[in-house]
SELUMKOL-763080 format. One record per residue (C-alpha): residue number from 1; residue in three letters; y, z, x. Coordinates in nm, 4 decimals, padded with zeros to 6 digits. Layout:
// residues N
(NUM Ala (Y Z X))
...
***
This chain:
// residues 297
(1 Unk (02.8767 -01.4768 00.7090))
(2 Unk (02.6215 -01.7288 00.5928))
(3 Unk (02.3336 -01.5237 00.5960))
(4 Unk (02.2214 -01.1881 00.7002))
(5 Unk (01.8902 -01.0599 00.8691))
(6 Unk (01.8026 -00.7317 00.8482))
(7 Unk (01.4949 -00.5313 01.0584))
(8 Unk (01.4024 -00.3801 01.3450))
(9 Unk (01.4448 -00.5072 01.7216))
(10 Unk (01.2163 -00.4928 01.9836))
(11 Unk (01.2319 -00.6441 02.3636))
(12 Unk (00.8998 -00.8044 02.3853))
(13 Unk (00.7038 -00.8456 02.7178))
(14 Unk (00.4286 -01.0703 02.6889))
(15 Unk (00.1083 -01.1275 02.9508))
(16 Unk (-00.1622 -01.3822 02.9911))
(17 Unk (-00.4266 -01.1923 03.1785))
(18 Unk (-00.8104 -01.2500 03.1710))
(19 Unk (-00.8850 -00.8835 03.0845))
(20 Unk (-00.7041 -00.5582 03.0939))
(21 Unk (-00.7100 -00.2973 03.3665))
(22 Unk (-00.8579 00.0463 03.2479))
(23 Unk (-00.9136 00.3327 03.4428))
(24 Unk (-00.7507 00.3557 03.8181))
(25 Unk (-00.7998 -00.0696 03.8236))
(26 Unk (-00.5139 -00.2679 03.8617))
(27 Unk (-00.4672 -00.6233 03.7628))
(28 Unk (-00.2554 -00.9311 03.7848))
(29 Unk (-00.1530 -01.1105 03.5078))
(30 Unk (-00.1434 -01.4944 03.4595))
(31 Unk (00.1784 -01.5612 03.3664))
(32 Unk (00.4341 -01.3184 03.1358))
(33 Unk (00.7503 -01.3548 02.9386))
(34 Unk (01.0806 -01.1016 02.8299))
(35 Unk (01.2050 -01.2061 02.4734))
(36 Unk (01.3585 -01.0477 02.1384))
(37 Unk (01.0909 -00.9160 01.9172))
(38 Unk (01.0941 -00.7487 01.5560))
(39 Unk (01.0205 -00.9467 01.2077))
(40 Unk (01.3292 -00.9786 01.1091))
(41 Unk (01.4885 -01.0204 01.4381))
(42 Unk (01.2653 -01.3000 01.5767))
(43 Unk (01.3149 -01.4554 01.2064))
(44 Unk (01.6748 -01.4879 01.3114))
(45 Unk (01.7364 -01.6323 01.6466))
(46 Unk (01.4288 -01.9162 01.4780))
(47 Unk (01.7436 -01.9627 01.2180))
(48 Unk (01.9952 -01.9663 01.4949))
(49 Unk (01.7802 -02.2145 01.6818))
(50 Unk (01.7572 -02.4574 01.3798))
(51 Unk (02.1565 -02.4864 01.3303))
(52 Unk (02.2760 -02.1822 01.1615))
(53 Unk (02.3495 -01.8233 01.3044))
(54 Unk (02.3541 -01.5513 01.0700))
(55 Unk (02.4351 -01.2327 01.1134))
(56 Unk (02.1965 -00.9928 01.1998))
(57 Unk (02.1713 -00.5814 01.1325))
(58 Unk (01.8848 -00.3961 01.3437))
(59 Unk (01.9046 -00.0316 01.5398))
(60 Unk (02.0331 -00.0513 01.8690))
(61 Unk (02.0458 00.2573 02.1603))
(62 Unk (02.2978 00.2244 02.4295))
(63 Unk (02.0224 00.1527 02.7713))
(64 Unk (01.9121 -00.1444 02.9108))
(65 Unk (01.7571 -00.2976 02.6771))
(66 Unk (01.9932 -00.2172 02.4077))
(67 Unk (02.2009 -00.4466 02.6696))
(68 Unk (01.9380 -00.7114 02.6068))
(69 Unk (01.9375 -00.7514 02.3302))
(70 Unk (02.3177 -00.7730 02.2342))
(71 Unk (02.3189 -01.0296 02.5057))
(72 Unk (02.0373 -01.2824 02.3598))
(73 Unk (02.2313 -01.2555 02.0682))
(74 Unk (02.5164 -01.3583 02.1667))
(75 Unk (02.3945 -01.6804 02.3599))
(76 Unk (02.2573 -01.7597 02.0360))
(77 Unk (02.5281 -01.6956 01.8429))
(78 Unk (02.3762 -01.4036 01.6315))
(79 Unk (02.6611 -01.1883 01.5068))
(80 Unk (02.4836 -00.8217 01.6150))
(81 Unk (02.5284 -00.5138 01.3575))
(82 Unk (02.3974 -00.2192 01.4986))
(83 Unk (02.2898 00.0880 01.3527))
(84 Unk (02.2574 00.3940 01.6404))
(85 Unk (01.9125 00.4853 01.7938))
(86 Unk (01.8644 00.7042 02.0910))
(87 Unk (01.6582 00.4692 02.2728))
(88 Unk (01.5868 00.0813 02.1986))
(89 Unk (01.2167 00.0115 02.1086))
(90 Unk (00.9428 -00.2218 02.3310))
(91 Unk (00.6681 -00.3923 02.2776))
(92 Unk (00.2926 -00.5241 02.5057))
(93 Unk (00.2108 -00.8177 02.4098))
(94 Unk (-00.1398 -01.0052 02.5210))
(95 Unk (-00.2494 -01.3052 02.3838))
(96 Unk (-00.6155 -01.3789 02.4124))
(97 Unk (-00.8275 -01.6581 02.2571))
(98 Unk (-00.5969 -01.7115 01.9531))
(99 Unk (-00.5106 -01.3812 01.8868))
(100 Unk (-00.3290 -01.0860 02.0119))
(101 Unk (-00.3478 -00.7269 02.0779))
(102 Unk (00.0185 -00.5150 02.0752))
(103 Unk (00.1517 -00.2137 02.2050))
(104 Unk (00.5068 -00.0372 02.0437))
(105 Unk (00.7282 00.2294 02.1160))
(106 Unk (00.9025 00.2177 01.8677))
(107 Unk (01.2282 00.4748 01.7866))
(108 Unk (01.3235 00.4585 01.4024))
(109 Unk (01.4720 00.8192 01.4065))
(110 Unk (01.8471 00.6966 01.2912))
(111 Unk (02.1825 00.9162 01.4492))
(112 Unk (02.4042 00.7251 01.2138))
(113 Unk (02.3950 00.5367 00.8544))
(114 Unk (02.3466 00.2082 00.8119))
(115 Unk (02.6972 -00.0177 00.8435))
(116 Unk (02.8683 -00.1539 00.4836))
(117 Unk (02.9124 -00.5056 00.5339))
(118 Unk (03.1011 -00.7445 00.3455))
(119 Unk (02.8332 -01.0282 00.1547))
(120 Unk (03.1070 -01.1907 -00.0256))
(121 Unk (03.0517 -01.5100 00.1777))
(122 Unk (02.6536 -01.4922 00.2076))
(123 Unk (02.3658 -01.7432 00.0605))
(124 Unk (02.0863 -01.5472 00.1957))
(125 Unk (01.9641 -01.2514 00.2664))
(126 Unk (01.6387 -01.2122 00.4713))
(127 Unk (01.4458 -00.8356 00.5272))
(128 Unk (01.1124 -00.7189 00.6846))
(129 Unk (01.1392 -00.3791 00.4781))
(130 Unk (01.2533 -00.2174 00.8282))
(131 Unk (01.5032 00.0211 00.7667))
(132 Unk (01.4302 00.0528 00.4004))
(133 Unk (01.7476 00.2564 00.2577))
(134 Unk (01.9420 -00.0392 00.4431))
(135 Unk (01.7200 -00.2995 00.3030))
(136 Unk (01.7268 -00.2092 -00.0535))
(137 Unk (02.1657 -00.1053 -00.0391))
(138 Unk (02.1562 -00.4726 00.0300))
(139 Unk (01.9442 -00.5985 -00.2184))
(140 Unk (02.1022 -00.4473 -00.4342))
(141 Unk (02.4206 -00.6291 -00.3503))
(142 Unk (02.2807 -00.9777 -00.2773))
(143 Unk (02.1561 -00.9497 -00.6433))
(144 Unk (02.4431 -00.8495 -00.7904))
(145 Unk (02.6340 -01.1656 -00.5832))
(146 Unk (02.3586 -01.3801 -00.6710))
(147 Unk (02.2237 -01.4515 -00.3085))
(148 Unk (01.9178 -01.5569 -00.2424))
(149 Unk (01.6945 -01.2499 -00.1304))
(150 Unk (01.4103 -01.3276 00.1617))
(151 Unk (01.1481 -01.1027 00.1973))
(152 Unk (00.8777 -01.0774 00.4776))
(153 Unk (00.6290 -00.8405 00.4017))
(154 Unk (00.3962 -00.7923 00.7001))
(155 Unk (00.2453 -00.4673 00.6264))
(156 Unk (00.2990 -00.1635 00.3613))
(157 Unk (00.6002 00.0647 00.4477))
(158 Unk (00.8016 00.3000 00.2816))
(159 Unk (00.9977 00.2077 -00.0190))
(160 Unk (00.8411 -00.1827 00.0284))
(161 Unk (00.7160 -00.2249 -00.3155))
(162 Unk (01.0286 -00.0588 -00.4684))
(163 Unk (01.2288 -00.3341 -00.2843))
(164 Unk (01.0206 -00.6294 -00.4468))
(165 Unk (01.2059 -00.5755 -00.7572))
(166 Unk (01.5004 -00.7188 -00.6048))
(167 Unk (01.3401 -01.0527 -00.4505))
(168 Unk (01.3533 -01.3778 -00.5395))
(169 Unk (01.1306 -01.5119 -00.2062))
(170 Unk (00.8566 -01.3170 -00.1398))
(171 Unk (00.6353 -01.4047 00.1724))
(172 Unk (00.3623 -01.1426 00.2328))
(173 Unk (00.0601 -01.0891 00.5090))
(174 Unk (-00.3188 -01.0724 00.4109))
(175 Unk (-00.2927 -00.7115 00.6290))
(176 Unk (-00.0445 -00.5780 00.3157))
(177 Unk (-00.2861 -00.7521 00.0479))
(178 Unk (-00.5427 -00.5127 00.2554))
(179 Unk (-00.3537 -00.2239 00.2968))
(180 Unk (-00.2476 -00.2638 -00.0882))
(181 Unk (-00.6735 -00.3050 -00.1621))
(182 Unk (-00.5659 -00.6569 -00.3650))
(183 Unk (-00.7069 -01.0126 -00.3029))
(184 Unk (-00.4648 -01.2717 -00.3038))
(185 Unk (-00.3900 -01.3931 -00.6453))
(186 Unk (-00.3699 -01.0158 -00.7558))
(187 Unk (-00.0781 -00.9722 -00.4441))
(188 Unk (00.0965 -01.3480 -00.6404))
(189 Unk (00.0810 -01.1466 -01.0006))
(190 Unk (00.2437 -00.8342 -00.8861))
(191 Unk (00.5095 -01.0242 -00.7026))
(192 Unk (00.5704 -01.2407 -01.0320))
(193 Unk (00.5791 -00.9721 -01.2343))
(194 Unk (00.8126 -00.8125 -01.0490))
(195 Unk (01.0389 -01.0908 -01.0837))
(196 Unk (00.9985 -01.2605 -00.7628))
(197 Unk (01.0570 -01.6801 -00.8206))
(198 Unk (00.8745 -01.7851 -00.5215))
(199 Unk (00.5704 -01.5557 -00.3938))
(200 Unk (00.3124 -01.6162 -00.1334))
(201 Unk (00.0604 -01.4706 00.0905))
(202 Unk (-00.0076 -01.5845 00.4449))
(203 Unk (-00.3451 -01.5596 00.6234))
(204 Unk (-00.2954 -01.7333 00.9792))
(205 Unk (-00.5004 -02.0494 00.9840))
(206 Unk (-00.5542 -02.0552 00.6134))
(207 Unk (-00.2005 -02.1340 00.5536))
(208 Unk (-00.0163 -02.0089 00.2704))
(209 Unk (-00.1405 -01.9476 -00.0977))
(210 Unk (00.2058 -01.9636 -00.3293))
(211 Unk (00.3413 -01.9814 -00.6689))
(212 Unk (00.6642 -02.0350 -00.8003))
(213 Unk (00.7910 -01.9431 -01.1093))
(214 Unk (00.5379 -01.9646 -01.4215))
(215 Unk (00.3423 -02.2522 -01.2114))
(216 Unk (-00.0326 -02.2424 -01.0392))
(217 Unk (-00.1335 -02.1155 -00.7458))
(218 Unk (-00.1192 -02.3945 -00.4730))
(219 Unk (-00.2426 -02.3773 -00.1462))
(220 Unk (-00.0703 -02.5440 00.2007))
(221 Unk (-00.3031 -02.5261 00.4560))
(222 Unk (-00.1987 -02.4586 00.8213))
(223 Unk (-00.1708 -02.7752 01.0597))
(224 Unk (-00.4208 -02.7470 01.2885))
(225 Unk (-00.3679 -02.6831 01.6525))
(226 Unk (-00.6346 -02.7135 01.8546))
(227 Unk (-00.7416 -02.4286 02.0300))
(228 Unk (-00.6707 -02.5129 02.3487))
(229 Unk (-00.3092 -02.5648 02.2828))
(230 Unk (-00.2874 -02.2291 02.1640))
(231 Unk (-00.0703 -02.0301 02.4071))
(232 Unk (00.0403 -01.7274 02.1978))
(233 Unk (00.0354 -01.6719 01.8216))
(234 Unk (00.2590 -01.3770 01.8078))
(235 Unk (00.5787 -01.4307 01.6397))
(236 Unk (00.4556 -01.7566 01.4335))
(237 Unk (00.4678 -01.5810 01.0897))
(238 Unk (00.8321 -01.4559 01.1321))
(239 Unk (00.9437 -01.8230 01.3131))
(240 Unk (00.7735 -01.9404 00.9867))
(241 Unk (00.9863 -01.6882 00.8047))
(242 Unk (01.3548 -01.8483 00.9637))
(243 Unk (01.2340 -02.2026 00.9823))
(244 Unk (01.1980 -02.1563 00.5860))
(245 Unk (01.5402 -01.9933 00.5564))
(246 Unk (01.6860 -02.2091 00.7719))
(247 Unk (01.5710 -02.5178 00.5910))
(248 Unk (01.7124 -02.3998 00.3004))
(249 Unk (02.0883 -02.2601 00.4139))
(250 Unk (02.0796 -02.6419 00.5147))
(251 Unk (01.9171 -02.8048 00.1679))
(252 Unk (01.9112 -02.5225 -00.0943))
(253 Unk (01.8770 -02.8323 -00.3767))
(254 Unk (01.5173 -02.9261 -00.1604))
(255 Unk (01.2033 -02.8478 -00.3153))
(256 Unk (01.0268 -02.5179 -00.1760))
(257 Unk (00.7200 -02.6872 -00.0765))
(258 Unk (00.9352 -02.9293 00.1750))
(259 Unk (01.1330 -02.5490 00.3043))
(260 Unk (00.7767 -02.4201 00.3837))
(261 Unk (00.6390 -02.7642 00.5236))
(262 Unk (00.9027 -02.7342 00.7617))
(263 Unk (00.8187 -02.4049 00.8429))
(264 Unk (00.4650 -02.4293 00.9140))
(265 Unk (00.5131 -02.7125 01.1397))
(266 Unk (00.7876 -02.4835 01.3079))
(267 Unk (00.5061 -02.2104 01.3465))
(268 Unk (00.2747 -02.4984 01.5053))
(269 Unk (00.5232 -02.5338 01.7720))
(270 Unk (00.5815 -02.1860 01.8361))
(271 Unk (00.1635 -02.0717 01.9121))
(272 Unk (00.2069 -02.3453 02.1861))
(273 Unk (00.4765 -02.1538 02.4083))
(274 Unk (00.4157 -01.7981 02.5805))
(275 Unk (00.6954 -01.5392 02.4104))
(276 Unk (00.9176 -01.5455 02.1176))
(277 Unk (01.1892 -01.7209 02.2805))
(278 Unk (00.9903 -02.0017 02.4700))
(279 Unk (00.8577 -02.0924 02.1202))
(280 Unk (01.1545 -02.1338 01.9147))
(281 Unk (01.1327 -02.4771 01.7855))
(282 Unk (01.4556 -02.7185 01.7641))
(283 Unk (01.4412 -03.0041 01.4405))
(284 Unk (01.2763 -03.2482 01.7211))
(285 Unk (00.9939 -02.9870 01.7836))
(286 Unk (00.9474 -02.9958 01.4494))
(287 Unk (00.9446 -03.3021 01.3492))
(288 Unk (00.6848 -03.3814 01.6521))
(289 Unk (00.4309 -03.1096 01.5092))
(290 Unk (00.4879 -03.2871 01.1802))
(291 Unk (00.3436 -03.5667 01.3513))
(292 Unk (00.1042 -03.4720 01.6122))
(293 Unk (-00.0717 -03.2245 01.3584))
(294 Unk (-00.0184 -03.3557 01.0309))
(295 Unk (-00.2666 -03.4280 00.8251))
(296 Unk (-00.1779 -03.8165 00.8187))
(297 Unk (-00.1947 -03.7881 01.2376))
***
């Protein structure tokens, strides 16, 4: 095990359409697409994509899509660890005009505990704060082994803030700053003073305001896209979030700022491509955002 992902896992369906049906209307939409889904989850097959597969721990249901999604994990590789739901979760998707509306059903009511698995051989550990008491068990661990401990924190849930204590990355959404009523160098000092090395806050097209260690704020702007390129920005934070941890698995001696350059040009890529899976960048997608969207281009 290199590195292990842990959160929750959704099948995605995804639509273009020009407007929604209400009512008794019916509609046809543009164009659609079936992918993984979930923070965590889309985090990893980005990682798996880029060159290295880790394993990955999510709650599963034995239907269909349950059957899904063990399957797109193994074509990429992902080593599934499953923790038993009665039914597998699903989300709408619809992209419109650079942003996106979603619909979950979502089943986090858990038949079993979480599995024990062995870190002995990890360098990373990556969470969404899904399944919190598995979350913070491995924390916990990854500390205690000295692995590097990923955090994603899109929004507030239960036992997130509990969990920062053990987190040397922290990555975190302007919709937690909100939901946590701080502004965005308040959300860097409580992440520094609970120990976190590297801490950050993303806001979409703003880019990403981060810190590490005892150092000033910096700022690393989004490339820009144009807006007619854009496609479908779900799922570009968390390819952001495995592009980073990919990047370092690979170069862990690399500066962080080259980690989350790499990253944001992965999350350039992936806003061009209907669905999670359509917009998983290789190193060549990358390294063409670099240059079609850099600030040098």
């Amino acid at each position: 095990m290199d590195a292990l992902f842990i959160g929750h896992a959704y099948i995605d369906v995804t639509m273009l359409a020009d407007a929604l049906p209400r009512g008794d209307e019916k509609a046809v939409a543009r164009d659609y697409a079936v992918s993984f889904g979930g923070n965590a989850v889309t985090a990893a097959f980005c990682c798996a994509k880029l060159g290295v597969s880790p394993d990955l721990l999510v709650p599963a249901a034995r239907d269909w899509l349950g059957h899904m999604m063990a399957d797109m994990a193994a074509t990429y590789g992902l080593r599934l660890h499953t923790r038993r739901v009665a039914r597998s979760s699903l989300s709408f998707v619809f992209p419109q005009g650079g942003q996106r509306s979603i619909l979950r059903a979502r089943d986090d009511h858990y038949l079993q505990s979480f599995p024990r698995l062995d870190l002995s051989s990890a360098r990373l550990l990556h969470l969404d704060g899904h399944m919190g008491d598995a979350a913070l068990h491995y924390a916990k661990a990854a500390r205690e082994k000295g692995l590097l401990v990923s955090l994603d924190g899109g929004a507030l849930r239960p036992g997130l803030v509990e969990l920062m204590d053990y987190v040397d990355v922290a990555i975190v959404s302007m919709d937690l700053c909100r939901q946590m009523r701080l502004g965005e160098g308040e959300m860097l000092s409580l992440l520094r003073g609970k120990g976190c090395r590297i801490a950050g806050v993303t806001d979409g097209a703003h880019g990403l305001l981060w810190v590490e260690g005892d150092g000033a704020p910096r700022r690393t702007p989004a490339l820009h896209v144009p807006l007619e390129k854009v496609v479908d920005t779900s799922g570009a934070g968390d390819v952001f979030h495995g592009a980073y941890c990919a990047s370092y698995l690979e170069r862990p001696e690399a500066p962080w700022e080259e980690h989350f350059l790499f990253a944001r040009a992965a999350s350039a890529h992936k806003v061009q491509h209907l669905g999670n899976e359509a917009g998983l960048p290789s190193k060549a997608d990358i390294a063409l955002a670099q240059r079609r969207f850099g600030e040098a281009g």
